[in-house]
N, C-alpha and C positions, 0 to 999 in steps of 0.2 A: 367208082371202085378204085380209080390212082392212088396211090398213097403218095404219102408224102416224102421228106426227103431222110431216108434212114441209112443205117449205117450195115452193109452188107453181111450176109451169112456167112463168112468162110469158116475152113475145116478149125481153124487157129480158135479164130471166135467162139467158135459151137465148142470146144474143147477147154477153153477156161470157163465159158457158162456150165457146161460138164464138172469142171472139177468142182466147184462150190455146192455141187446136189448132195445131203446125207443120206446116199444110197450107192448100193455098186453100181457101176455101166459094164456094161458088156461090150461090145463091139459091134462096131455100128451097122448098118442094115445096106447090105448091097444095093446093087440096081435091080435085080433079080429077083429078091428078096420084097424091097421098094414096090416093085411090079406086081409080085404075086396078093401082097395086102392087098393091094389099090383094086384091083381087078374083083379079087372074094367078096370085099365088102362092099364095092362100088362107089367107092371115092376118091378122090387127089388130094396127098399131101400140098399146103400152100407151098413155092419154094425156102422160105428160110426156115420151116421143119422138116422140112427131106432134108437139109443140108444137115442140118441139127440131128436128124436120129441117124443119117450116116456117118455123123464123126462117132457117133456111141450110143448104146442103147438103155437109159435108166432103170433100171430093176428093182423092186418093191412095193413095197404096201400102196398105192392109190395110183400106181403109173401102167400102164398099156403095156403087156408086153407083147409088140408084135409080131416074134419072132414066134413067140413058144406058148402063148397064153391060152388059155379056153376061147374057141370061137366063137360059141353063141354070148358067151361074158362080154367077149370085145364086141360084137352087133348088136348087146343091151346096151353099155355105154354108148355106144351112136347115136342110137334109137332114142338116147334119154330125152334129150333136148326138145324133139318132135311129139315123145308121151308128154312130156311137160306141159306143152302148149293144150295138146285137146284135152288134156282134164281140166287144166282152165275155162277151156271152153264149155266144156260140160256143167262148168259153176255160172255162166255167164257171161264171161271172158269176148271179147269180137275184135280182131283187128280189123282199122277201121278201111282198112286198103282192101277188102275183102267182099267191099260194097255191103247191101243191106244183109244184117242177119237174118235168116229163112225162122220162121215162128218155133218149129218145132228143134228139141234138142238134138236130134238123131240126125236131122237132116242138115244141123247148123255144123254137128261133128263130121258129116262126110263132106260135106262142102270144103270145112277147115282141111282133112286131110286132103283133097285134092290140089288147095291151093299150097299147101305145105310139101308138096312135092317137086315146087319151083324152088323154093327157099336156098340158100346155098347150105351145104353141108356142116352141122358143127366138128369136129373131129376132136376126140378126149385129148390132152396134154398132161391133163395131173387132176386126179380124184375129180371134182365137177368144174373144172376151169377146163375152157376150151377154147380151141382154135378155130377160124372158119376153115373150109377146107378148098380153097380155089386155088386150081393151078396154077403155077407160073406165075406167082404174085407173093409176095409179100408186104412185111408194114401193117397188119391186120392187127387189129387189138385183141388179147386174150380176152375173155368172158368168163366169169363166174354163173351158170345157169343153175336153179332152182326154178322149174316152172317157170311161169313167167317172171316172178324175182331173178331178172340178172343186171348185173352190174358188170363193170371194168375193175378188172385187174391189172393189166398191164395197156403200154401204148401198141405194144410189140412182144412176140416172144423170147427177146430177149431181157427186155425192159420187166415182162413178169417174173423172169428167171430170178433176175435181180430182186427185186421186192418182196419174193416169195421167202427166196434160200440165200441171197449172195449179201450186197452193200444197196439198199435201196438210194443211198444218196450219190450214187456216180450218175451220170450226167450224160443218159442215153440220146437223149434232145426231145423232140415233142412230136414226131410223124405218129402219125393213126392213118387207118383207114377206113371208109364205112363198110358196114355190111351189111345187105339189103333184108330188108325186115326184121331182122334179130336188132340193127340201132334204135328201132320204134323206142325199145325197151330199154334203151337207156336214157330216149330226152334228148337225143342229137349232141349232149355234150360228149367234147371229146376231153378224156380222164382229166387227169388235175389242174393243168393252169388253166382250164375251164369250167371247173366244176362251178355249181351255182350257188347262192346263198344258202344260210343254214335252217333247213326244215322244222319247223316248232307250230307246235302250234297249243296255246292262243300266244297271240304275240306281246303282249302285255296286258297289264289289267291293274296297275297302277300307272302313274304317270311318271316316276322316275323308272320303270321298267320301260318303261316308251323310248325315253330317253336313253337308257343305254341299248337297247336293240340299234337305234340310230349309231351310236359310237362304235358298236359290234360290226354294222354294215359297212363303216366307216374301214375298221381296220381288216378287215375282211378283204376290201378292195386292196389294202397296204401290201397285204401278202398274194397279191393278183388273182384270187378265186372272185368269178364275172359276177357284180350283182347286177338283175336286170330291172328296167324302168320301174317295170310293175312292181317289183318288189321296195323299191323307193316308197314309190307313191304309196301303196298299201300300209307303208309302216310310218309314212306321215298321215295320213287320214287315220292310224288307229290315236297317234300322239295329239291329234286334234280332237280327238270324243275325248280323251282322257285329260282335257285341257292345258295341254301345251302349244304354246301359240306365239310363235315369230312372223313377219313377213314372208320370209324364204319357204319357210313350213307350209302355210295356206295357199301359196301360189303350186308350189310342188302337188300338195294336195287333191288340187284343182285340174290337175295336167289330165286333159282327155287322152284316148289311146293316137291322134292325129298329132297329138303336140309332144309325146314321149319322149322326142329329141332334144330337148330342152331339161329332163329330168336330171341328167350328172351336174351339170353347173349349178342348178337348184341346190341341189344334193349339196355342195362344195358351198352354198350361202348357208344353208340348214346348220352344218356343221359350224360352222363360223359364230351365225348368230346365239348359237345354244352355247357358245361356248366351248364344247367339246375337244376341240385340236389341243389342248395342253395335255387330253387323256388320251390321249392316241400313241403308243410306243412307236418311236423313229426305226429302234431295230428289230428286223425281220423275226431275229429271236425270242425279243419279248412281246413280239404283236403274238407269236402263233403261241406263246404260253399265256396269252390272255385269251385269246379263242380257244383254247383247250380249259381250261379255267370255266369260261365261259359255259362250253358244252358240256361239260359236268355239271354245269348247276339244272340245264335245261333236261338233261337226265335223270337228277337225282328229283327235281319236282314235276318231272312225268308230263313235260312241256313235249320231249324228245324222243323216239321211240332209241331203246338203250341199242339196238344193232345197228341201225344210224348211225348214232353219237360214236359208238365203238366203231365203224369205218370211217366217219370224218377225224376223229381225234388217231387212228391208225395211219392214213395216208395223208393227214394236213397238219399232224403233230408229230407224234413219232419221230416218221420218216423224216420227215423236215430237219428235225431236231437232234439229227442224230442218234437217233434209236434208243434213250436215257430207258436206264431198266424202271423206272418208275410207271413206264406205261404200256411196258409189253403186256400188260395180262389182257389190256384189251386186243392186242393183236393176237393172243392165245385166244379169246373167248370168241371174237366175230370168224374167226380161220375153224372154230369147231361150231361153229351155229352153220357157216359155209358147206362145212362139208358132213355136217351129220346125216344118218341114216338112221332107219327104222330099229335096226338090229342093233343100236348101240345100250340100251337098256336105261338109255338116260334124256327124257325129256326135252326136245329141244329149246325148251322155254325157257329150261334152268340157265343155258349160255347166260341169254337177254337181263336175267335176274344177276348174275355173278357180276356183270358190267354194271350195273345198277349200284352193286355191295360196291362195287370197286371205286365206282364214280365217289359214292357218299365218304367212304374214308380216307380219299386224298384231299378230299373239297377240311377233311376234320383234320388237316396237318399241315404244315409249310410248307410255302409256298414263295417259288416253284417247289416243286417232290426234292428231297434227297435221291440220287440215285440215275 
């Protein structure tokens, strides 16, 4: 549960992440105030969001007001995170820490909520992103929760602020910290300089498709997102059915799960031998405009599911890139696929579809986008 090494809450801090929100703040919540929440609903602000709704209180459409809000609203919002998990459960769903699933579903949901009552607290921040709620800690990663669909949003609460509402490219540093049983759900990665290779599937089905998956993994690693052994080896073994065949290639190939230590320098002959390194961009810039390039095409031929593609190209293009309006819509369409409800009158499929449309008619224009 330590976190890492971040960069402290004070009133200053929480007051310029304040001014960048497009909403009003109010004035920040006493200790009094602070107390009487914690107590009604039964949980602890972590400390760098006490500190944070002490310097001010954000006001409007998808924010917590806990001064003045509907009570049973605000202990739905709590509650969400916890309904999320057992309707899962109800479909299937089993965390695997939970030991064996009991046959019956009724008895699999009561088990779940008894174990669910260890969990650490989620605590709302903004529409379905949340906070853990552990005291006297910080460093915690914001969460995007849908059911068991959640992801990272930020490394930190202040790091989400930024990403959300403010400059996503200042330079918060990289502390996260875990949190127990809600990280299952994300894959143990911690947000972006670790995020993993890129999700598709099938991985090729010709053999120069093979070949640039390899160049993709290549510069994948340029711009520091981890790729792991297996995924080497995987996408040599698919470039060997598809007959493509180096030395480095069929050794790589070959790598049992015992010898996996051996797979990057593989990797670094594979590239050599094929050739490759002359197609690999030097700058950061146009490696992550060829991976954004890239994950369009694996969108628009349905390699990719399109809310993926729209938060790898949101958070490893975009942002990276300086936030070019060329590709905001996908940071509009996966932020409304994130936070849709029932009540909105509009299918949340349609998001998935709009990022799809979107994909197809920049891939049909120059390149890189104007804009």
């Amino acid at each position: 549960m330590a976190s890492g090494q971040f960069e402290r809450m004070t009133r200053d801090r929480a007051l310029a992440l304040l001014a960048v929100l497009p909403v009003s703040v109010g004035p920040g919540l006493s200790d009094g105030e602070v107390g009487v929440v914690q107590d009604r609903f039964g949980f602890r602000f972590a400390a760098d969001r006490r500190s944070f709704l002490q310097a001010g209180l954000p006001l409007g459409r998808g924010w917590p007001d806990w001064r003045g809000g509907d009570a049973e609203e605000l202990r739905g919002w709590l509650e969400q995170p916890v309904s999320g998990v057992l309707f899962d459960v109800k479909q299937g769903f089993w965390y695997p820490g939970w030991g064996e699933r009991p046959e019956g579903r009724r008895e699999a949901v009561r088990l779940a909520e008894m174990r669910l009552r260890d969990v650490p607290q989620l605590v709302p921040v903004y529409s379905h992103r949340y906070l853990p709620g552990i005291a006297d800690q910080s460093g915690h990663p914001v969460l995007s929760v849908h059911q068991t669909d959640i992801v990272y949003y930020g490394n930190d609460l202040a790091d989400y602020l930024h990403r959300e509402f403010g400059d996503p490219s200042a330079d918060l540093g990289g502390a996260w910290a875990s949190v127990p049983f809600w990280s299952y759900f994300l894959g143990g990665d911690a947000l972006r300089g670790l995020a993993g290779s890129t999700p598709h599937d099938p991985y090729a089905v010709t053999g120069g498709e093979a070949v640039e998956h390899l160049r993709m993994l290549a510069i994948e690693q340029l711009t520091g997102r981890h790729i792991g052994a297996d995924t080497m080896i995987q996408a040599a073994l698919v470039a060997l059915v598809l007959d493509i065949d180096t030395p480095a290639l069929r050794d790589l190939a070959g790598l049992t799960r015992c010898e996996e230590s051996q797979a990057r320098d593989l990797f670094v002959r594979v590239v050599e031998e094929l050739g490759l390194a002359e197609g690999i961009p030097v700058a950061d810039e146009d490696a992550r405009w060829a991976l954004v390039r890239w994950w369009l095409q694996l969108i628009d031929n349905g390699s990719m599911n399109a809310i993926e593609g729209g938060r790898l190209i949101t958070y490893e293009g975009w942002q990276p890139l300086g936030c070019p309006e060329a590709l905001v819509p996908f940071r509009v369409w996966t932020s409304e696929y994130d936070d849709w409800e029932d009540g909105w009158g509009t299918p949340r499929g349609v998001f998935g579809q709009r990022i799809a449309d979107e994909a197809r008619a920049l891939l049909a224009g120059p390149w890189p986008p104007m804009g």
